[in-house]
C-alpha atoms as a printed R data frame, in Angstrom:
    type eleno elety resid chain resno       x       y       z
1   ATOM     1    CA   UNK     A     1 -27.030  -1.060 -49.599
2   ATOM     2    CA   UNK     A     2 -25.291  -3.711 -47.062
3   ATOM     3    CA   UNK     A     3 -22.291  -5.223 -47.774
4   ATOM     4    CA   UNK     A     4 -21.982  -8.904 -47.444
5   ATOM     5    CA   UNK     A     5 -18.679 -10.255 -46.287
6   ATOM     6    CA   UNK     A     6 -18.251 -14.213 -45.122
7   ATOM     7    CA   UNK     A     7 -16.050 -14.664 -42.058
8   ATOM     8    CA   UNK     A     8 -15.912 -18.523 -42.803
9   ATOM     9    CA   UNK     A     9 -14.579 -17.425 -46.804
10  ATOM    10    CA   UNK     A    10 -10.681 -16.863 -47.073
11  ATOM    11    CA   UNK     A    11 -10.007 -13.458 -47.631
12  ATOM    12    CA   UNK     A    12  -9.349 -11.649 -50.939
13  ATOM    13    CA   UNK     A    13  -6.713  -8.597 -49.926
14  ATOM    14    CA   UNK     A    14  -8.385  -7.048 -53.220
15  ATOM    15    CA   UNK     A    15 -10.647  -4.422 -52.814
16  ATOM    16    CA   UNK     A    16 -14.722  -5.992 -53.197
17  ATOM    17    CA   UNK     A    17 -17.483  -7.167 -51.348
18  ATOM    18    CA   UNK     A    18 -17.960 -11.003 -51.270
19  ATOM    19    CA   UNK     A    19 -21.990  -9.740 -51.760
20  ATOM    20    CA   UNK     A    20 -23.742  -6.356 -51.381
21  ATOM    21    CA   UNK     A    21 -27.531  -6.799 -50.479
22  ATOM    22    CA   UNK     A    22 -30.120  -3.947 -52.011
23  ATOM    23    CA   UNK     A    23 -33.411  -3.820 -51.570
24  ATOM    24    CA   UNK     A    24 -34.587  -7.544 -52.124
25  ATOM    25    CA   UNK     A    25 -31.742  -8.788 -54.216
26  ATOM    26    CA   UNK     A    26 -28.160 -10.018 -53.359
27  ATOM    27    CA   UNK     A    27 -25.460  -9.359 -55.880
28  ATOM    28    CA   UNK     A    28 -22.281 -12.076 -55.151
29  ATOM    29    CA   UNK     A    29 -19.142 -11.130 -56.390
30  ATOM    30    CA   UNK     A    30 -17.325 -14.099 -58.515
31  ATOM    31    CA   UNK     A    31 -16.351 -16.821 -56.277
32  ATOM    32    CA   UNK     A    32 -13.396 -19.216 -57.023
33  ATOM    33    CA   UNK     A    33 -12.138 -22.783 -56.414
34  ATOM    34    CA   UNK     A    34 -10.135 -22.033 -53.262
35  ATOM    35    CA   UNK     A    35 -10.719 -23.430 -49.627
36  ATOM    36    CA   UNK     A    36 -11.077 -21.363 -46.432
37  ATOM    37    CA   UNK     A    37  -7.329 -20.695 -46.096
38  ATOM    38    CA   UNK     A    38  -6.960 -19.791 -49.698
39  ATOM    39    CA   UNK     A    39  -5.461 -22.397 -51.610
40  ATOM    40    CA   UNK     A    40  -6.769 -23.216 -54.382
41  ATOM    41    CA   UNK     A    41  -8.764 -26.814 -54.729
42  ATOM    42    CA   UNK     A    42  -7.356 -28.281 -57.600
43  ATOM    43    CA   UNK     A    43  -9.140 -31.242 -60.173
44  ATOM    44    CA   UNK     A    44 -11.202 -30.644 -62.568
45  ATOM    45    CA   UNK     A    45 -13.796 -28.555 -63.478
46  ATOM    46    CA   UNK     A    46 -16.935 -30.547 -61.057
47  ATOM    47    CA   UNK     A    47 -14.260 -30.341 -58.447
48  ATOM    48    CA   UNK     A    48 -13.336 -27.042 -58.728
49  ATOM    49    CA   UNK     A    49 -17.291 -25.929 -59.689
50  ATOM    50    CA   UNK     A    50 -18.401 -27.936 -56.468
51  ATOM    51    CA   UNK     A    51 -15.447 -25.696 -54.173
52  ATOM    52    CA   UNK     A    52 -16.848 -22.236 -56.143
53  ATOM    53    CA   UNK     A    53 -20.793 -23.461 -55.252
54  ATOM    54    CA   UNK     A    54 -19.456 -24.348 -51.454
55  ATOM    55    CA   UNK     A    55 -17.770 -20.991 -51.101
56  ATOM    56    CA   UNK     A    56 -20.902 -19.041 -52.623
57  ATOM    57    CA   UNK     A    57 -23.470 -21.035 -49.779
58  ATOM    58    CA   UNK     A    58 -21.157 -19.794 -47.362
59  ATOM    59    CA   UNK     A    59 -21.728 -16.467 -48.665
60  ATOM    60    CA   UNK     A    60 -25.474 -16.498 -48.640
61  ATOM    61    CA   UNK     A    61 -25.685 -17.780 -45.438
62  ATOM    62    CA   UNK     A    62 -23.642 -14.823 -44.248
63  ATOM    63    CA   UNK     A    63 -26.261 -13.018 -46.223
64  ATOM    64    CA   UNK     A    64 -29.054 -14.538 -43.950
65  ATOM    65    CA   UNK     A    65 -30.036 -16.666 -47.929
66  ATOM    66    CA   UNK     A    66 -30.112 -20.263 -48.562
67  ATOM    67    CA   UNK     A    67 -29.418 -21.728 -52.252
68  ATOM    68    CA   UNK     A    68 -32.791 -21.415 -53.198
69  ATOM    69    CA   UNK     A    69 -32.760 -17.590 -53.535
70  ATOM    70    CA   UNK     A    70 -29.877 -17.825 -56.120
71  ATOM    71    CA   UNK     A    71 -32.258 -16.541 -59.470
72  ATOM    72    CA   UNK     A    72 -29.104 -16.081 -62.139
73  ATOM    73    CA   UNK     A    73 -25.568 -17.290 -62.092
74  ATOM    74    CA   UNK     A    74 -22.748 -16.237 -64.556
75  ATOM    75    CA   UNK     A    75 -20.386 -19.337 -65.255
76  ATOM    76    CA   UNK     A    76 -16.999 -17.984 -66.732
77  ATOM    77    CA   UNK     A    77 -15.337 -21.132 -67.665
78  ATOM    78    CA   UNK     A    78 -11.512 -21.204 -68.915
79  ATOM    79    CA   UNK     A    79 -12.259 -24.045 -71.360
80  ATOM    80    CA   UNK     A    80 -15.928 -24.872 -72.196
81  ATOM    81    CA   UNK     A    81 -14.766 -28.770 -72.397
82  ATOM    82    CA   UNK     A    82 -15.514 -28.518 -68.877
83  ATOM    83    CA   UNK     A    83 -19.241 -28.072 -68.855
84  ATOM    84    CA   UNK     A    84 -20.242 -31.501 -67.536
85  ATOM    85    CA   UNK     A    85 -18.501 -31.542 -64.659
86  ATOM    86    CA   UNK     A    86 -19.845 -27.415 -64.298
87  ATOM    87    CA   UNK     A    87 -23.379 -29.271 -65.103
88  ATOM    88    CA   UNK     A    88 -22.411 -32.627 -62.673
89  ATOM    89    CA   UNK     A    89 -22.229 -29.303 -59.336
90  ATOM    90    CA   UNK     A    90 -25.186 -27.866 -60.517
91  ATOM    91    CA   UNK     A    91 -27.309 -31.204 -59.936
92  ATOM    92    CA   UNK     A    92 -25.695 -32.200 -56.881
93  ATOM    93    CA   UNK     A    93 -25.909 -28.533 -55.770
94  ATOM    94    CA   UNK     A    94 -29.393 -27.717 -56.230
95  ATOM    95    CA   UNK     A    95 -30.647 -31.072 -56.635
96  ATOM    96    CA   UNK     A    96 -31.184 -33.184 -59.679
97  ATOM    97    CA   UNK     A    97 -34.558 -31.985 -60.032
98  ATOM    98    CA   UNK     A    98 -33.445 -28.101 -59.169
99  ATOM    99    CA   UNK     A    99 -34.850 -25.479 -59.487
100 ATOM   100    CA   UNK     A   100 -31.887 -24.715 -61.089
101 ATOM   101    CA   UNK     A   101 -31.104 -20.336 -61.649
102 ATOM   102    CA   UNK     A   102 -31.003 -18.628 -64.856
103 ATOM   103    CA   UNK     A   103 -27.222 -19.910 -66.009
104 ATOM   104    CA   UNK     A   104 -24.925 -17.472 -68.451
105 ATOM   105    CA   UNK     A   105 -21.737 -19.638 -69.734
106 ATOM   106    CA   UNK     A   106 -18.865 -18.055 -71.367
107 ATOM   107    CA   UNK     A   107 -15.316 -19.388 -72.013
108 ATOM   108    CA   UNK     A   108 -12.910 -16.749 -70.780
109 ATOM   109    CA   UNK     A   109  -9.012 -16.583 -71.706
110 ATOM   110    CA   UNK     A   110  -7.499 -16.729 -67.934
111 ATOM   111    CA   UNK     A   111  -8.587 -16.088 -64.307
112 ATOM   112    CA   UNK     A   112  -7.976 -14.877 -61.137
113 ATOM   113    CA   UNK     A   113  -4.699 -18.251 -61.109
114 ATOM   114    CA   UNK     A   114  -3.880 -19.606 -64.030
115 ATOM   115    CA   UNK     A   115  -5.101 -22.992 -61.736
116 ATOM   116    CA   UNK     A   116  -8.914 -21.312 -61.472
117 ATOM   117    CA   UNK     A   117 -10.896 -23.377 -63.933
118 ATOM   118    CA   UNK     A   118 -14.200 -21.969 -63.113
119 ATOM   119    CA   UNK     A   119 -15.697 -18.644 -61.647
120 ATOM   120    CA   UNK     A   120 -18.989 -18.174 -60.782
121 ATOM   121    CA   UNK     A   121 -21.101 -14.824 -59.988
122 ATOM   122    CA   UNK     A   122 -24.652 -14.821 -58.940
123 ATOM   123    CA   UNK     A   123 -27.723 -12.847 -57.731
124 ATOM   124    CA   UNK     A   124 -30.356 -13.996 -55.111
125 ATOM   125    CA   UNK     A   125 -33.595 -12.717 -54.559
126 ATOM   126    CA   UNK     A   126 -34.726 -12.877 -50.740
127 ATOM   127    CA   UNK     A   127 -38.455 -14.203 -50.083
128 ATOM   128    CA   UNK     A   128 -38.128 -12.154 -47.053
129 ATOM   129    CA   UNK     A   129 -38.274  -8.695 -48.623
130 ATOM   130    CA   UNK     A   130 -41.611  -7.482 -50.856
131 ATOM   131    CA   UNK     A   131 -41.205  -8.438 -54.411
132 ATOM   132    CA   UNK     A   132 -42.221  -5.517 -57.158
133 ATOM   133    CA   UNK     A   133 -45.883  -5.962 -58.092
């Protein structure tokens, strides 16, 4: 396994891997609404989904990925009123027309700041490695 970490992605002083590639597939840790120093991006929840999707392409480029490889996402919203705007990223993300990844959304209690609207974990597959037959 290779761990993935994003020198243009502010710094979490926990203790995680922004990604960890194994075999074929890249695992991303959750990613939140917060710019390249750390502050969070406030608005709501497109804002703050578009920030989490900018951070997370940052990620798989460091990974040597584009967007395309990302198969599955996990969405952990902190109130599921929010789900257009989470949909609104999506499409301008990946295109109206995606493909669009598998998507898992669940309403969660709190985050990481009680400012994070949205978290978002995904895998990637990478094109470049042999696929199971």
């Amino acid at each position: 396994m290779k761990q993935i970490q994003n020198p243009d992605n502010w710094k979490s002083s926990r203790p995680y891997a922004a990604g960890v590639a194994a075999e074929n597939m890249v695992f991303i840790a959750g990613h939140v609404p917060v710019d390249q120093s750390g502050d969070t991006v406030l608005g709501d929840s497109r804002a703050q989904c578009a920030a989490v999707l900018a951070n997370l392409d940052r990620t798989l480029t460091a990974g040597g990925l584009e967007r395309d490889a990302i198969a599955a996402t996990t969405v952990y919203l902190t109130d599921m009123s929010g789900i257009e705007g989470v949909d609104d990223a999506f499409r301008e993300y990946f295109g109206p027309d995606g493909p669009y990844p598998s998507r898992t959304t669940v309403e969660v209690s709190s985050l990481g700041r009680t400012e994070f609207s949205v978290e978002i974990s995904a895998i990637a597959v990478s094109s470049a490695m042999p696929t199971p037959s």
